[in-house]
C-alpha positions in Angstrom: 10.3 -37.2 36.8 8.7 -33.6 35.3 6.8 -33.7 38.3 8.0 -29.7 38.7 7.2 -29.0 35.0 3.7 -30.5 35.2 2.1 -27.9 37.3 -1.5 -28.0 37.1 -1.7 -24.3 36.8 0.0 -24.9 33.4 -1.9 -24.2 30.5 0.1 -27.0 28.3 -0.6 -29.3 31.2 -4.6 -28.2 31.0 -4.5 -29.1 27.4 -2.9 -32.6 28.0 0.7 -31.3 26.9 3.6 -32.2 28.8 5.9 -29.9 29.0 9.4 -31.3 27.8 7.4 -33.0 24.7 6.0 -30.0 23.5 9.8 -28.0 23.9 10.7 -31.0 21.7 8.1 -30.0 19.1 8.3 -26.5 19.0 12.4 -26.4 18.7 12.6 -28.2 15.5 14.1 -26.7 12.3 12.3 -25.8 9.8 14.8 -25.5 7.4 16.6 -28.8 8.1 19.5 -29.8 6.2 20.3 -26.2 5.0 22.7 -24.1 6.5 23.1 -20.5 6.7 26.2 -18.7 5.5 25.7 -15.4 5.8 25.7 -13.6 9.7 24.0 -11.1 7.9 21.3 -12.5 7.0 18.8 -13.7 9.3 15.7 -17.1 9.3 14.3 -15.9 12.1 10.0 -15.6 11.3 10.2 -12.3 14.2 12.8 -10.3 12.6 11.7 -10.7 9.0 8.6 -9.9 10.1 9.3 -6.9 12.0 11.5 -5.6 8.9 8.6 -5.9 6.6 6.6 -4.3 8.6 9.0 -1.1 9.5 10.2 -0.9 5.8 10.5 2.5 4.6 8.9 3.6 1.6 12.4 3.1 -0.9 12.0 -0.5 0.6 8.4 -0.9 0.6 8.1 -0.1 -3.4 10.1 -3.4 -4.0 7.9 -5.5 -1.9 4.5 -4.2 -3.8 5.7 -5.9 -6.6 3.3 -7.6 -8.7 3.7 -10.3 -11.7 3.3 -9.0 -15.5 0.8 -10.8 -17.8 2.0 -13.8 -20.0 2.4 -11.2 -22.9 4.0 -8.9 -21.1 6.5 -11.6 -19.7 7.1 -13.0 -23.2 7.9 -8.9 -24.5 9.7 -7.8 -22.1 11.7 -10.8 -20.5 10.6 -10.3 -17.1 8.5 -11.7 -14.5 7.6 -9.3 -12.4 7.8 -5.2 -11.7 7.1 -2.8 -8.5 3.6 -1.8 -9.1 3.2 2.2 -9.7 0.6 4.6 -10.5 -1.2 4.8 -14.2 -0.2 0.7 -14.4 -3.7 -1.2 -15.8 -3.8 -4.2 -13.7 -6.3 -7.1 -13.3 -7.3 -8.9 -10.1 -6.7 -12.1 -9.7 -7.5 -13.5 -6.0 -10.2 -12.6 -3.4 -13.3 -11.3 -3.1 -13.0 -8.8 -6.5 -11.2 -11.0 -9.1 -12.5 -10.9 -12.3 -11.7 -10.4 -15.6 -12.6 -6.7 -15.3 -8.8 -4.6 -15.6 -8.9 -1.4 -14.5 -5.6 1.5 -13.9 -4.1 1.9 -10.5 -5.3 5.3 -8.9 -3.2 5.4 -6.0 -0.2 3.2 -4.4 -0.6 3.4 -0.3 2.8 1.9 0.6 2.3 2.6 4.2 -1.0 0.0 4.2 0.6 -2.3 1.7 -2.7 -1.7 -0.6 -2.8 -0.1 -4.4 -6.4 1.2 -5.1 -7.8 0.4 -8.6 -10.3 2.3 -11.0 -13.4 0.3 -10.2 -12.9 -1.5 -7.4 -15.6 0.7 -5.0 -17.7 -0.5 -2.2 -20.5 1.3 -0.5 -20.4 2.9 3.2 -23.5 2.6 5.5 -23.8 6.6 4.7 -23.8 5.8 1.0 -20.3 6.9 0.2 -18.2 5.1 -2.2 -14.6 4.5 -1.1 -11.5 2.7 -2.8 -11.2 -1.0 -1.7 -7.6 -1.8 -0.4 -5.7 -4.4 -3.0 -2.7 -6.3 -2.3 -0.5 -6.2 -4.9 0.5 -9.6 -5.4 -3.1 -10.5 -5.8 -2.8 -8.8 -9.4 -1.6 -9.0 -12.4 0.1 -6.3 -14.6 -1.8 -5.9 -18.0 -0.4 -2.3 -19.2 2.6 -0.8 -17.8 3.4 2.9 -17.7 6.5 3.5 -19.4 8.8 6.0 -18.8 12.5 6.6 -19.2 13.6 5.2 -16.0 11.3 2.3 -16.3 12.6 1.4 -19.3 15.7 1.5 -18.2 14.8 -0.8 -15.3 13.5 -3.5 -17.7 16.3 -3.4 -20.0 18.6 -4.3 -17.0 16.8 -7.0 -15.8 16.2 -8.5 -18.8 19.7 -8.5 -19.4 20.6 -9.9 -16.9 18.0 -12.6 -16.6 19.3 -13.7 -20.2 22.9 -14.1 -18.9 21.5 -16.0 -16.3 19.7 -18.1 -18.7 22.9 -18.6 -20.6 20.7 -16.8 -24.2 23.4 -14.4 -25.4 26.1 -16.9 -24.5 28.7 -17.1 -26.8 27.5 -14.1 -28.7 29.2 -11.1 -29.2 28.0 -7.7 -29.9 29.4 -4.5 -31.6 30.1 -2.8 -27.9 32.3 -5.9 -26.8 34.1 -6.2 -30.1 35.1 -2.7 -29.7 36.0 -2.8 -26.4 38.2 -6.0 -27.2 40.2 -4.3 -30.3 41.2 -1.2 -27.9 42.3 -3.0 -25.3 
């Protein structure tokens, strides 16, 4: 019946595959039983892979994002922050984790990497270089604060505790005031 779609010459019919069984296999949903309501955004592997990968830098600082510590977390109300210069993180996964936390010298958002105080390895010409990290293999131990990151955490900790349903019910001077006026 496949007799046309079993060509020797194949390489799925070298491997033992016929043809019309392995387009059954590979066309299978992964995400069956969901369905996707926005055109504009897309669940195909190629294209998200292609946007991470041709992200500009304004993008790019978003995805090198990185958890904060359990402390951190519990201060400041949220999980996780785009990694920047000056933050003291610890690594957590691969070849360097350890309980060693040392400051971020240098984010590379064009390699994806952050480089970190004492994380060195040797060249064969006995030159030390900086060993590429990813920053979801650390953790955030000391953030650098500034104005506009403080800013950034106090919206998102905000919000988060709307979400969570915390300030619920309650109502502060600004909304009181706001009520009365109006």
């Amino acid at each position: 019946m496949y007799s046309c779609l079993q060509r020797s010459d194949s390489p799925l019919f070298r491997r033992g595959i016929p043809l019309p069984v392995f387009h059954a296999l590979t066309s299978r949903r992964r995400s069956e039983g969901r369905m996707k309501l926005n055109k504009l955004v897309t669940s195909s592997r190629r294209k998200n892979r292609k946007r991470h990968f041709t992200a500009p830098s304004h993008i790019r600082r978003r995805l090198m994002s990185a958890p904060l510590s359990k402390e951190l977390r519990q201060k400041y109300n949220v999980r996780s922050m785009p990694i920047r210069k000056d933050d003291e993180v610890q690594v957590v996964r691969g070849h360097y984790k350890g309980q060693q936390i040392g400051k971020v010298i240098q984010v590379y958002r064009k390699k994806f990497v952050i480089y970190i105080e004492r994380i060195q390895r040797e060249k064969a010409n006995s030159t030390s270089v900086y060993v590429g990290i990813d920053p979801s293999k650390t953790v955030i131990v000391k953030l650098k604060m500034d104005k506009d990151r403080k800013k950034i955490i106090d919206r998102r900790s905000k919000g988060r505790a709307a979400a969570l349903g915390k300030d619920k019910g309650k109502y502060t001077e600004e909304t009181t005031s706001a009520m009365e006026t109006s």
